[in-house]
N, C-alpha and C positions, 0 to 999 in steps of 0.2 A: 116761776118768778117772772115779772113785769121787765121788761129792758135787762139789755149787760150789765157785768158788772165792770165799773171799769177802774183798771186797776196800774196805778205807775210804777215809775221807780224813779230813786232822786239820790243811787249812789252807786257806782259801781265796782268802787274798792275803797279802801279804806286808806282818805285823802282826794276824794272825789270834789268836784266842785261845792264848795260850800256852800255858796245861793243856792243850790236846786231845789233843797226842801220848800222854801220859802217862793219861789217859782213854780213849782207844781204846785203849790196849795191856790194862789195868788191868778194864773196865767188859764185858767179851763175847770170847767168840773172833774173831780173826781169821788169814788168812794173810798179806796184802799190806795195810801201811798208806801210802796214799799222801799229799803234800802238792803240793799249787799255792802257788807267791808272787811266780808272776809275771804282769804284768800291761802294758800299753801303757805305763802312766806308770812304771811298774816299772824297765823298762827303762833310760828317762832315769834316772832314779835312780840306774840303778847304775852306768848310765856317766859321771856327774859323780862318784861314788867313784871310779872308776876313774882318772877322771883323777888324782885327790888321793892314788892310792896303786895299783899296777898290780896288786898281790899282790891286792887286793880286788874287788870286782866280781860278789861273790855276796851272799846272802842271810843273814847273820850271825844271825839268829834261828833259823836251822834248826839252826845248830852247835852254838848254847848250848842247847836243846830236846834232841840227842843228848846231851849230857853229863849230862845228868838221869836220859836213858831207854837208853840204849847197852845199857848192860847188860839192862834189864828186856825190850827187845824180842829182846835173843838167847834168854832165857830161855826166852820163849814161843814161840822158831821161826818169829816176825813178820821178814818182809823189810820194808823199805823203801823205796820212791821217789820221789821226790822233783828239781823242778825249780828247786830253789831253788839250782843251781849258777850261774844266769843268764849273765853275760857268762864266765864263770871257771869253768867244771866241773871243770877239772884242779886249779885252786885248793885247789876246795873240796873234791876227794877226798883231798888227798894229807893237808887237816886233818883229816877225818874219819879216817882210817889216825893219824895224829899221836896223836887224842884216843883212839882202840881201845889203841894202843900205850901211852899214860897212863894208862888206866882199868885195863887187861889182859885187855879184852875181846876176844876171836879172832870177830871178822867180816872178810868177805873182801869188799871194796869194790870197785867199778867207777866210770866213767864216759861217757858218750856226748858227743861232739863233734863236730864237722862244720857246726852252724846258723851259726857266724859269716862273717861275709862280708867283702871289700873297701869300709870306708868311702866311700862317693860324697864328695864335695867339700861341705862343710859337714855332716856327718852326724857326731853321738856314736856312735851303736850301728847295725846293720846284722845281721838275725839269718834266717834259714828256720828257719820253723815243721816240724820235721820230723817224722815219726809213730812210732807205738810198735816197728821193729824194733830199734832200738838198745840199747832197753832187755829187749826182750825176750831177744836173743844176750847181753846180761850177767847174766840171769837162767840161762837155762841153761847157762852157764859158771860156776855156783852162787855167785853174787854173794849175799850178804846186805842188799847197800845199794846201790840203784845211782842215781846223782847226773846229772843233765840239766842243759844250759843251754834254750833257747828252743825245745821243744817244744810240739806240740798241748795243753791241758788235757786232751786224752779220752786222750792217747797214753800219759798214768801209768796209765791201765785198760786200753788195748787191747796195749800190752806183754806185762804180767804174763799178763792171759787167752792170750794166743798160745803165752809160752812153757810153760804151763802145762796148755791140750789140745791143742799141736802144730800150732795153724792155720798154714797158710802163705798167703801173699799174696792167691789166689784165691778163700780162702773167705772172698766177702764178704759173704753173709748174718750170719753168726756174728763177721766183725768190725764189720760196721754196730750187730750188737744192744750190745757191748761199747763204740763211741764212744757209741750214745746212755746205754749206764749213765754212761761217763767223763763223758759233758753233766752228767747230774744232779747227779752226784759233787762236781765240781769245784767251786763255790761252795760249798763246807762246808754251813754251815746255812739256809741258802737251800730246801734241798731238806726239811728238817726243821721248817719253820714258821717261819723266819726271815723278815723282810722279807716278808711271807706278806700279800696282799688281806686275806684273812679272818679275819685275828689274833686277831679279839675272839671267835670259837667256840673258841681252845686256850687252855691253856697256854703260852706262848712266850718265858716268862720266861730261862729259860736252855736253850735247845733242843740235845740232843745233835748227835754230828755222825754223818751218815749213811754208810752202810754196801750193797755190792750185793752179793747172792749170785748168782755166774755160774755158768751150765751151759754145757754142749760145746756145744749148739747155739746160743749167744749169747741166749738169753732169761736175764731178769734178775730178781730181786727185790728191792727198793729199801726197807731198813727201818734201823734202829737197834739200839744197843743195849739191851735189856731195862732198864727203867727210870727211862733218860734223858730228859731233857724234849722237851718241841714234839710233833709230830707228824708220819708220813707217813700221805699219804692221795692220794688221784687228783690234787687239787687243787695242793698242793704240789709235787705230782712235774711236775703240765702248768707249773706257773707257771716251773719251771727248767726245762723242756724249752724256753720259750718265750722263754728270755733270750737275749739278743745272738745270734739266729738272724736268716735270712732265709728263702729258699724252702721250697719241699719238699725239693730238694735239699743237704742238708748234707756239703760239701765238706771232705775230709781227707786228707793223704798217705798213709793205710792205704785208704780205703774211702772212696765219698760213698755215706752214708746217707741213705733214702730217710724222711723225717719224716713224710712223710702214710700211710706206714705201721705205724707203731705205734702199739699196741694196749696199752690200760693198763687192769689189773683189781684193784680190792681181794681180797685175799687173808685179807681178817681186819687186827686192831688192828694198824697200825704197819706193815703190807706192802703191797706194791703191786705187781704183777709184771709188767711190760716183755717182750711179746711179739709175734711177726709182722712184727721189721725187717727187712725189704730192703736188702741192698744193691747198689752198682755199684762197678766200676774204677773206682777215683782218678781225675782230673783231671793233666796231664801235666806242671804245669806246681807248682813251692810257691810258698807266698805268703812274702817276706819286709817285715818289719816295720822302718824306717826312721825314727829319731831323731837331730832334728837341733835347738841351740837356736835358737827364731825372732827373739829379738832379747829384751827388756826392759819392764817391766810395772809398774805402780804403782795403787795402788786407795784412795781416799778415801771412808767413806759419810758423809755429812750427815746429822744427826740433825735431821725439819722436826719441830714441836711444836703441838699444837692447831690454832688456826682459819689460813685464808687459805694453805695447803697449796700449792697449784699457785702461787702467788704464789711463795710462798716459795723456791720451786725456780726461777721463773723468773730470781728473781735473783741467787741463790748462782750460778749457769750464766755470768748475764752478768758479774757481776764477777768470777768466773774464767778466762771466755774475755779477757776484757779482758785479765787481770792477763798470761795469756802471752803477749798479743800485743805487751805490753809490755816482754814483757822478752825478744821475738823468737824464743824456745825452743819452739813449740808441738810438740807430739808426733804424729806421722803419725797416730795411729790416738785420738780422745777423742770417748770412747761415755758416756753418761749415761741411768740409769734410775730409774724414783722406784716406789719400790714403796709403796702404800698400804696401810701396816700399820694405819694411824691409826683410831680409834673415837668416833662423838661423843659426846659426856657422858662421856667414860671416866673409869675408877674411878684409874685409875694412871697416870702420867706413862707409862708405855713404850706401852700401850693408846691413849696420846692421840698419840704419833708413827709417821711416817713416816720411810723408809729414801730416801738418795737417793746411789744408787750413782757413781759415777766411775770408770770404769776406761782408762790411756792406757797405749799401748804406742808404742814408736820400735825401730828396731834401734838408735838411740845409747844409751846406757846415762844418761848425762848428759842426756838433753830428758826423762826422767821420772820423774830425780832431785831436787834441788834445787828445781829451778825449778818443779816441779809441788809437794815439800811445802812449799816454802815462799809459794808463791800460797795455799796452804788455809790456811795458819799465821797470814799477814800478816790474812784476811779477820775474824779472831776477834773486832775489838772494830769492826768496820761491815761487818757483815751484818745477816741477817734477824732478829728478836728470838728469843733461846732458840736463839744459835748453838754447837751442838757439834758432835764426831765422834764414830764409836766408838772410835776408835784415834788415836794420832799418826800421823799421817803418816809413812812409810819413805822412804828413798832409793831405792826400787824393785827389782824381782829378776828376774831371767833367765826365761823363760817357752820351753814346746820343743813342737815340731810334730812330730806322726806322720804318715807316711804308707806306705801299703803299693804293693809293688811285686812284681812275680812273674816268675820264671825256672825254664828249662825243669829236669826233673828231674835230666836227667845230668849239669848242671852243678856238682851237692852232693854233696859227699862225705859221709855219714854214715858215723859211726867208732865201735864199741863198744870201749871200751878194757876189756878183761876185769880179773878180779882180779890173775891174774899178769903182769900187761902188757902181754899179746899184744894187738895192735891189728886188727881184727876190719871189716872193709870189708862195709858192711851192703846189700844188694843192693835194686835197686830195685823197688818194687812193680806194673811193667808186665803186660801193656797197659793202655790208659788209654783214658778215653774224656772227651770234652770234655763242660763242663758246660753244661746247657741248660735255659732253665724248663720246670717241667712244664705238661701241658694244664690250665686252667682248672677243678676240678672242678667237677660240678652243683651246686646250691645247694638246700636242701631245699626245699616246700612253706612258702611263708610262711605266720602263723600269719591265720585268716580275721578280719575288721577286727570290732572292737568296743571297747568301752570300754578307756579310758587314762588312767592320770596322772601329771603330771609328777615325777620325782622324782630324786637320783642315779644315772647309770649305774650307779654299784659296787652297788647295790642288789642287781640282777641280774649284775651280770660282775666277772668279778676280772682283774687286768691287772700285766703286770710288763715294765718298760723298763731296757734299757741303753744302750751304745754301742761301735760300731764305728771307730774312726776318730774321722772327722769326721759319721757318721751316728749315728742314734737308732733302734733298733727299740722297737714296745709290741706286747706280743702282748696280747690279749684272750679271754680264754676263760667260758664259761659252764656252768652244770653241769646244766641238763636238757638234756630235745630238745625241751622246747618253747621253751626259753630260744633255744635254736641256732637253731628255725625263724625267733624273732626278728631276732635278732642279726644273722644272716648277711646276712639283706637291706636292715633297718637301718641298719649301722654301714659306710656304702660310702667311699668313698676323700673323695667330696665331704662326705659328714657328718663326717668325722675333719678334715677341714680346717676346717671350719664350728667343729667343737667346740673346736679348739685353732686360735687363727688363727696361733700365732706361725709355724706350719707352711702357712700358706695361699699362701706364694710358693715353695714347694717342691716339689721334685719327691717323691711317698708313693706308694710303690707297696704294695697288698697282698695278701697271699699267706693262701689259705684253706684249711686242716685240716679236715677234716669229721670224721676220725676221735678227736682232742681238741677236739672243739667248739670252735672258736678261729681267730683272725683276727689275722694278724701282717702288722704296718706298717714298713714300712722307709722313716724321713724324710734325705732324702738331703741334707745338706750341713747339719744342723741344730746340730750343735756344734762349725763351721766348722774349724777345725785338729784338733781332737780336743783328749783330757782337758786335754793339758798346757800348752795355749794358754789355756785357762781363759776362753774367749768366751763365758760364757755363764753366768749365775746357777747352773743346775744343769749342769756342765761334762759328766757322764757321764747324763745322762739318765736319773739313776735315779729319782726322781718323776714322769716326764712319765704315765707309766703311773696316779697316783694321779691326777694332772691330771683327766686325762681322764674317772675314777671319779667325780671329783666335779661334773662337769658335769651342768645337766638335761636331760633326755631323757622324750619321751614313751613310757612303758611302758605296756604292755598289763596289767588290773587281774587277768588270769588269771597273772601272773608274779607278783605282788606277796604278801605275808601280808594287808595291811589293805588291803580292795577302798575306800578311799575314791576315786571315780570324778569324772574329768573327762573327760564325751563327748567 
């Protein structure tokens, strides 16, 4: 084929900026704009509509985003994909066909189906992650729009790329280079300076959303539209290559792509070009994603005030353990944390307090209703002095556990349902090969010992954390080789425990990149159920990464700008 294909994205989760459809179609050429809006807690979500109404069960922000732009992306010869069909792909094409029909726009709609599965016993939703052939047989079945439930994020790129220079399943070089553009992709402005280590060197007030121009042989170029804000640069592109990843090998139903393989070059302002991915045979087996509600959840913060702080906390705790024991309703699960926001001499009453968190869970719905707001409520005029909350007290709310679970490949049906309704049995992508860590790379030449001084890690490394599950990855990367020589030897599984203890009774294993200077951590059991059990201050681990930026560390004064020196 003649030129890339170039292929966007204009959502990154579901409640993503609204304009972006209408901005990427509008703001640069494209051929395929794609959207993500789905997500772990997504899911739950929309199987609690689903309950409340069965027609629904998809992503209702994508439909009203068509009815603005329906017309302008036929104009421009823009396809669209999008996985915002979630639990309801059929649902949600047969609205999209509805709204063409209302509008009088002639697009010829598809969808793919097959990810839903037999609910296990206590389960809302049950889904396989499945890969880009489905989508890609609805493209060449000249689909203009083709609608997904629970596919890969990479697989709204490795699709359209397939159908587009005819890859077929075994070319896995060329489908590896396409999941790793779909990685980038996927988070919208993530990859454009978003949530970005290094904020304070851009612009990143309103960051476009990025864009990859594919070639046949799956090298990729990673930029924007002409004008848009934020930035792409080496750094942006490692910090989303490095999200909610683990090993070197990156496991997917098209292809496991090989991560310690790619090769990332500035090309000039605003591009970056993605080249030298390897890949392998898939993995034999998909992952499906499993939501079920865990029981019932209630949160009170304590607002403590100036002096005798731990005091104060000692005995909001006690007169509240009392108070349930009194009245025999204690909740299985009452976790308490006191975050010290507090400052002395502070200029402002919020500056002068502390947070003292509460959080109880029961599968009863009732032990962490009532009897939990009203133990906080009755405490109001004999507690500690300067007793408030942020909020009133709730009658408590349903809280849902993820877990993944995986079966063999033949057991999925994956189904393109074309435009004219022919139902299209998408074949699977064998042979396979099991996945397996890679060897250990070498680690460079540490740098030779001389002066140092204390200061933030972020200084020198920029870092970006998500979550898996009930895990947390932080990748950490650096932008010299002298920086790397540091780092690598530095920053070992024992000093990542050291710097974050909350992780010190966990199992962190980490996985080294030499060729993105970068070190990813995978902290195993860190956000105990996952997003939607909400265990945890930062439920999805997207700060643990600044966490860790901001710890001291002894640097070496040849890393630093101002050599001020502690031997």
């Amino acid at each position: 084929m003649n030129g890339p294909l170039r292929v966007g994205n204009a959502s990154g989760f579901y409640g993503d900026r609204f304009d972006a459809v209408r901005d990427m179609l509008t703001e640069g050429p494209l051929d395929v704009l794609t959207g993500d809006y789905l997500a772990e807690l997504t899911m739950l979500i929309l199987g609690r509509s689903r309950l409340k109404d069965p027609k629904r069960g998809y992503a209702s922000t994508f439909l009203r985003q068509l009815e603005e732009n329906l017309g302008l992306a036929h104009e421009r010869g823009v396809k669209i994909v999008a996985n915002a069909g979630g639990l309801n792909p059929a649902g949600l094409a047969d609205a999209v066909r509805e709204l063409a029909d209302r509008t009088g726009v002639p697009v010829r709609v598809a969808h793919v189906e097959g990810d839903g599965r037999p609910l296990p016993d206590g389960c809302l939703t049950a889904n396989t992650y499945l890969g880009g052939g489905g989508i890609a047989a609805c493209l060449r079945a000249g689909a203009d729009i083709v609608v997904t439930g629970r596919v890969t994020d990479a697989a709204l790129v490795t699709g359209p790329a397939a159908a587009h220079f005819g890859w077929g399943p075994d070319a896995h070089d060329a489908l590896a280079g396409a999941v790793v553009a779909g990685h980038v992709l996927e988070c919208g402005t993530q990859a454009t300076g978003g949530n970005y280590a290094f904020f304070g060197e851009h612009d990143v007030r309103r960051p476009g959303f990025p864009l990859a121009e594919i070639h046949e042989d799956g090298s990729s170029v990673i930029t924007k539209h002409d004008g848009t804000g934020g930035v792409v640069d080496i750094g942006t592109v490692t910090a989303q290559l490095l999200y909610e990843t683990g090993g070197a090998r990156y496991a997917g139903p098209d292809v496991t792509a090989r991560l310690d393989t790619v090769r990332l070059t500035q090309e000039g302002r605003d591009r970056v070009r993605i080249s030298g991915v390897r890949g392998e045979a898939p993995p034999p087996t998909l992952k499906v994603g499993l939501n079920r509600l865990g029981g019932w959840r209630n949160e009170v913060v304590f607002v403590l005030t100036g002096l005798d702080i731990d005091a104060k906390s000692r005995l909001v705790r006690a007169q509240f353990e009392d108070a349930l024991d009194r009245a025999g309703s204690k909740p299985a699960e009452v976790r308490w944390e006191l975050a010290r926001t507090d400052r002395a001499d502070a200029g402002t009453e919020e500056t002068a307090s502390a947070l003292l968190r509460l959080v109880v869970r029961d599968p009863d719905p009732e032990a962490v209703g009532r009897a939990v707001s009203g133990a906080a409520v009755e405490l109001a005029l004999g507690s500690y002095p300067g007793f408030h909350v942020t909020a009133p007290p709730g009658k408590g709310a349903p809280y849902g556990v993820f877990e993944a679970a995986y079966v063999p490949v033949g057991e999925v049906e994956h189904v393109a349902v074309l435009p004219d309704g022919t139902r299209e049995s998408v074949p699977t992508a064998g042979p396979y090969r099991e996945i397996r860590e890679v060897a250990e790379p070498g680690l460079p030449e540490p740098l030779p010992a001389g002066p140092t001084r204390t200061v933030p890690l972020g200084h020198v490394a920029g870092a970006r954390s998500g979550d898996k599950g009930g895990d947390a990855n932080v990748g950490v990367w650096v932008r010299t080789e002298d920086a790397w020589r540091w780092l690598a030897h530095e920053l070992t599984v024992a000093r990542f425990q050291e710097l974050l203890p909350e992780t010190a009774g966990l199992t962190v294993v980490r996985h080294v990149l030499p060729r993105l200077r970068a070190l990813n951590f995978v902290v195993h059991g860190l956000l105990g159920e996952g997003v939607a059990a909400q265990a945890r201050f930062d439920p999805q681990a997207k700060a643990v990464g600044e966490w860790l930026r901001s710890r001291h560390v002894a640097v070496p004064v040849q890393l630093l700008d101002e050599p001020e020196v502690n031997a």
